[in-house]
C-alpha positions in Angstrom: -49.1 -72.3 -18.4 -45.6 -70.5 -18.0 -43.2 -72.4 -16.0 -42.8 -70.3 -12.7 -39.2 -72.1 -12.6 -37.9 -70.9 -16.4 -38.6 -67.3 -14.8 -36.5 -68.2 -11.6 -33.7 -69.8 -13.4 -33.7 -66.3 -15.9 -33.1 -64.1 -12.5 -30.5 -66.2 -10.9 -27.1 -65.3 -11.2 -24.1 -67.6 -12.8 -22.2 -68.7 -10.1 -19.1 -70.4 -12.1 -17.4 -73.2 -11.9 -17.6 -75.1 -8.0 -16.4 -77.7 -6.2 -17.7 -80.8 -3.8 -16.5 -79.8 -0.4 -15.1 -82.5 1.3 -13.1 -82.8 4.7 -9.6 -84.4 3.0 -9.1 -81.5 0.4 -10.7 -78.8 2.9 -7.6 -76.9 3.3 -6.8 -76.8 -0.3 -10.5 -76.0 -1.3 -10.0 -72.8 1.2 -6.2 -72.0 -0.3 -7.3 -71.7 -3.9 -10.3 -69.5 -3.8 -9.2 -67.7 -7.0 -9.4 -70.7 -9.0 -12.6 -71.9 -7.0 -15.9 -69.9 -7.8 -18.2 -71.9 -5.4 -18.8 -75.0 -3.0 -21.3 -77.4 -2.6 -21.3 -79.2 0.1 -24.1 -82.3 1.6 -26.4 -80.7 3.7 -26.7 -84.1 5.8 -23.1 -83.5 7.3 -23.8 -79.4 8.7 -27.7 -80.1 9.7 -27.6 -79.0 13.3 -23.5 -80.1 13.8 -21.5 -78.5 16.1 -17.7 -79.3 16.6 -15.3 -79.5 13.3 -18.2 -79.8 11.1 -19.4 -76.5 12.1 -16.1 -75.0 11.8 -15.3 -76.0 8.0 -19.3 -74.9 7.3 -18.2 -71.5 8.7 -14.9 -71.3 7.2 -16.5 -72.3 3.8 -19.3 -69.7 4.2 -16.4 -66.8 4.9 -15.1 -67.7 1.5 -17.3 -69.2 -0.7 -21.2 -69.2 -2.0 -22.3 -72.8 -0.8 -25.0 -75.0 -2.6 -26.9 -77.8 -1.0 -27.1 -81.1 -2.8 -28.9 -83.8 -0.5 -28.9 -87.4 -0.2 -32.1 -88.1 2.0 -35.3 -86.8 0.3 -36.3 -89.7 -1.1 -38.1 -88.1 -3.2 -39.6 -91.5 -4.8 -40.1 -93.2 -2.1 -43.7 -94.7 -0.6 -42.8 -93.7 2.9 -44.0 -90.2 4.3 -42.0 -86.9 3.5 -39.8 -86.5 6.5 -41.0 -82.4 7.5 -38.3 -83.1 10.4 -35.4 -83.3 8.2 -37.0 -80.5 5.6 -37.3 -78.3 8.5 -33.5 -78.3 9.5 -32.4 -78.5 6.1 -34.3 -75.3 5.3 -33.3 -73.7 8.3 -29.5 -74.8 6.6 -30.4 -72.9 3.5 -31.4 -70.0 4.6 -28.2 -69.3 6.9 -26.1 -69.7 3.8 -28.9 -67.7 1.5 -28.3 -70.7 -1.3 -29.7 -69.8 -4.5 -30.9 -73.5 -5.4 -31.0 -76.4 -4.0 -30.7 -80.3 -4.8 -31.3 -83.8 -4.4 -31.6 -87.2 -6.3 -34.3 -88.2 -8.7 -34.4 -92.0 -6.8 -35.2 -93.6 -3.5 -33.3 -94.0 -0.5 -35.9 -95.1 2.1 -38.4 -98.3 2.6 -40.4 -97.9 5.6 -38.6 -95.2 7.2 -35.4 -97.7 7.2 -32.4 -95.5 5.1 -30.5 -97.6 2.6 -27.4 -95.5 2.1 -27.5 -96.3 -1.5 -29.7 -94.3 -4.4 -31.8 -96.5 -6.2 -33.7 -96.0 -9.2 -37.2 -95.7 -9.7 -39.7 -97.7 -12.4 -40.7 -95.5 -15.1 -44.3 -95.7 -14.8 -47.2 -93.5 -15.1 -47.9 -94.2 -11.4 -44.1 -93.2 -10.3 -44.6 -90.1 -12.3 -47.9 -88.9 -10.4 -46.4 -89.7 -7.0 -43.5 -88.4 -7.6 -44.4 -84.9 -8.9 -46.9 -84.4 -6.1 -44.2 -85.1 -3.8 -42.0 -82.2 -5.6 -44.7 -79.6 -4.9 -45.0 -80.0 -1.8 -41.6 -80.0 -0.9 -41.1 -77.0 -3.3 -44.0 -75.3 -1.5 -42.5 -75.8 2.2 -39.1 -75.1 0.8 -39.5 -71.5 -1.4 -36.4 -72.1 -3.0 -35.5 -73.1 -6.8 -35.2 -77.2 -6.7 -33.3 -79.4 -8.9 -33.7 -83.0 -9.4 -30.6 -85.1 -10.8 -30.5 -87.9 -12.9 -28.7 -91.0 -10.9 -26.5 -93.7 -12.4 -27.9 -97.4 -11.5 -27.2 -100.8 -12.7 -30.7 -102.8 -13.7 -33.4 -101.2 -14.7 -36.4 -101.2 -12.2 -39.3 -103.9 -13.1 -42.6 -102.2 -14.3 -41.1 -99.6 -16.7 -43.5 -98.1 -19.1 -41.5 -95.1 -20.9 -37.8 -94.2 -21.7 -35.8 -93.0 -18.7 -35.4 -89.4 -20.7 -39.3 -89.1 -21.1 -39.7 -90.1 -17.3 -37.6 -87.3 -16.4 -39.1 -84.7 -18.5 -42.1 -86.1 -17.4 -41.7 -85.3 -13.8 -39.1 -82.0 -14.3 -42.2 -80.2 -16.3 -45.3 -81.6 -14.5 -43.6 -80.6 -11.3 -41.7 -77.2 -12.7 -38.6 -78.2 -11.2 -35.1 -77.6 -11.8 -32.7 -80.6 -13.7 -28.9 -81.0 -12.2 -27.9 -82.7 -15.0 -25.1 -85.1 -14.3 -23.4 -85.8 -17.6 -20.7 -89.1 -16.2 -24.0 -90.6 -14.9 -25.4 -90.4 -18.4 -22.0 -91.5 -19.7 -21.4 -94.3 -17.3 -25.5 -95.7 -18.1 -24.6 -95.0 -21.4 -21.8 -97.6 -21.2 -23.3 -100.1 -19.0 -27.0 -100.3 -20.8 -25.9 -99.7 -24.2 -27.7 -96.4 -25.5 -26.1 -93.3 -26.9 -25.6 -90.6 -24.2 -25.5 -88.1 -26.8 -28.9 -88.9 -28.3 -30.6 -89.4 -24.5 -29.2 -85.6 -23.7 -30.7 -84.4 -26.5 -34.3 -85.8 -25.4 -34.1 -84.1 -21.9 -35.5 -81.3 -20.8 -32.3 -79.3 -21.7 -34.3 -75.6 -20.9 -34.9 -77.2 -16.7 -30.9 -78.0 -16.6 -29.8 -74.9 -14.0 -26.7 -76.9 -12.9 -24.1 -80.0 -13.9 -21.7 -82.3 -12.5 -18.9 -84.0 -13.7 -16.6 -86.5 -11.9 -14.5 -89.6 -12.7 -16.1 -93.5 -13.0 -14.2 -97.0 -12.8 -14.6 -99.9 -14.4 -15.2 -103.1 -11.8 -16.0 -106.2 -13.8 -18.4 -106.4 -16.6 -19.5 -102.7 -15.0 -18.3 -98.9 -15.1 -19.2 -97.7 -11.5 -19.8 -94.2 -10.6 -16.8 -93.7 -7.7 -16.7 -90.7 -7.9 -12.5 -91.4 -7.0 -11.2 -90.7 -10.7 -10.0 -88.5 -12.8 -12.9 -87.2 -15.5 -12.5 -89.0 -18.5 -12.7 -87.6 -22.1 -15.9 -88.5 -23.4 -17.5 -87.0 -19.8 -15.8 -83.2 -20.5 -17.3 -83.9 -24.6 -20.7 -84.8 -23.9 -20.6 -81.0 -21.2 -19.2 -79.4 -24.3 -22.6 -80.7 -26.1 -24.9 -80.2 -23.5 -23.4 -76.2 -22.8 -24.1 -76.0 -26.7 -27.4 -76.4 -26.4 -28.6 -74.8 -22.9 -27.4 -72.1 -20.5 -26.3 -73.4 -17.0 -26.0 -71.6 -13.8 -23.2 -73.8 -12.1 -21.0 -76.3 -13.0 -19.8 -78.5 -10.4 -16.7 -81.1 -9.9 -17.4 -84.2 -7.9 -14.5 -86.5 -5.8 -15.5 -88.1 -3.1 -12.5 -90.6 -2.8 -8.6 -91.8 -3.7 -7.9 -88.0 -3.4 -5.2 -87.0 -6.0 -2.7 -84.2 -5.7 -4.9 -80.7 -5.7 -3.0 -80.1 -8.7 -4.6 -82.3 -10.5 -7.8 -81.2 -9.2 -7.7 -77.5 -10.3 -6.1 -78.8 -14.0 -9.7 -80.1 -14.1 -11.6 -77.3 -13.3 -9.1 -75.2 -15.3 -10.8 -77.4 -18.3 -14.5 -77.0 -16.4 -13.7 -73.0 -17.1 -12.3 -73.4 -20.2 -15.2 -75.4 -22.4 -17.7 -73.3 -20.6 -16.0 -69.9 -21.7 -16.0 -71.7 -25.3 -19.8 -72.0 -25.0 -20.2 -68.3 -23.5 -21.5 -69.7 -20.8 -21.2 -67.3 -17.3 -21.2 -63.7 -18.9 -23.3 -62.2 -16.4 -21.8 -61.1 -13.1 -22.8 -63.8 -10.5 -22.6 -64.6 -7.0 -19.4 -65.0 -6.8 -19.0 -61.2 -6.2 -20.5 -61.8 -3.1 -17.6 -63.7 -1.3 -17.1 -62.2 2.1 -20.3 -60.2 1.6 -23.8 -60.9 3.4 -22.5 -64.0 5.3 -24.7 -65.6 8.2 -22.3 -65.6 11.3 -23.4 -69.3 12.2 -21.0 -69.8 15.2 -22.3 -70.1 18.8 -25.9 -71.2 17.5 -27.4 -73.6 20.2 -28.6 -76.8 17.7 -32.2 -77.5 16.9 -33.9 -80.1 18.5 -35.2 -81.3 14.7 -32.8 -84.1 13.8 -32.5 -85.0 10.4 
């Protein structure tokens, strides 16, 4: 059977090269629009906010295409799908007419109790039917493209019956869903669990990757930890060189969440973002981004939903 999401990803535009919204480089993000192609921002922080939150959301939205990349789905968890939070996060999506949407292939809920922390799944047989059953459902409710992204974690889950890339492609074709392919997770597994992150790209589902991100790890202890509050390292910007060499993306994405440098030294790395995917022809099509200021939901003086996330 044809995959209903290869035919989505074919008709959605390139968006470009975007950036993780966050409150301390707000300004900046806004100020540097011609170097910025798109935001993404986590949908948990705007679901029915009012206040500052609100503003920033409509500020973004005035300049910017915005992508949603969650943190609660819990996609492989036991507990029951949470419609409440679905609800408002589609109602989220629609007002800023995202193209795609993502979360975390992981679980972030036992018995309705949120951990804060995404934790990786066994890759079992078992995991694999629950967890694509899960996807169509949300997919169905949702009726929007859906990406899943691979996390970085530091054991492996007891009960593992498969290789982590396998379990993935497992899930991303059984469920037709999208990949987010986060290449400094792979590289910071890579590291900590010994394997070769060029030969575990290569055994993914390469065709389902519709967007990538890339950030900066640190080393703590015997461990590299994803932070997420460094500058990308070498071998992260390689291993996108590979993986643009072999696939067409749809967005490439630059993550930091923390230790905030100079914005200089954030657009000097999306300057290289733009420049390896121009080497790969990557983007040729016009894409969203000729939609700034266009077609934009005016959000402000919305009364909140009484769904809570």
């Amino acid at each position: 059977m044809a995959s209903e999401f290869l035919k989505q990803k074919a008709q959605i535009n390139p968006l470009g090269i975007g950036l993780g919204l966050r409150r301390e480089m707000a300004e900046e993000t806004f100020a540097h629009s011609s170097e910025i192609d798109w935001v993404e921002i986590a949908p948990e922080n705007y679901m029915d906010t009012g206040g500052e939150a609100r503003q920033r959301l409509e500020e973004t939205l005035e300049r910017y295409p915005l992508i949603s990349h969650g943190l609660n789905l819990s996609i492989g968890s036991t507990d029951e799908l949470n419609f409440d939070y679905l609800r408002c996060l589609k109602k989220l999506l629609d007002e800023m007419k995202s193209p795609w949407w993502s979360d975390h292939l992981c679980f972030t809920s036992v018995e309705n109790l949120y951990i804060q922390d995404l934790l990786p799944l066994p890759f079992s047989k078992e995991a694999v039917k629950h967890i694509v059953e899960r996807i169509k459902r949300v997919q169905d409710f949702m009726q929007r493209p859906f990406l899943l992204e691979n996390i970085s974690f530091y054991m492996y889950m007891p009960g593992n019956e498969m290789p982590e890339t396998e379990f993935i492609r497992e899930i991303v074709e059984k469920a037709d869903c999208g990949l987010l392919l986060d290449v400094n997770n792979v590289i910071v597994n890579s590291i900590n669990h010994k394997f070769d992150p060029y030969e575990f790209v290569k055994e993914l589902p390469l065709e389902h990757v519709l967007q990538i991100h890339v950030a900066g790890h640190k080393k703590i202890g015997d461990y590299i930890i994803d932070t997420h509050g460094a500058a990308v390292i070498d071998p992260v910007f390689e291993l996108l060189d590979f993986v643009l060499q072999k696939t067409d993306v749809r967005g490439i994405m630059l993550e930091r969440d923390q230790n905030f440098p100079d914005f200089a030294e954030i657009l000097q790395e999306l300057k290289r973002l733009r420049e390896i995917a121009a080497k790969n022809k990557q983007f040729q099509s016009p894409g969203k981004v000729e939609m700034r200021g266009l077609q934009r939901t005016n959000l402000r003086g919305k009364e909140p939903s009484a769904l809570t996330a």
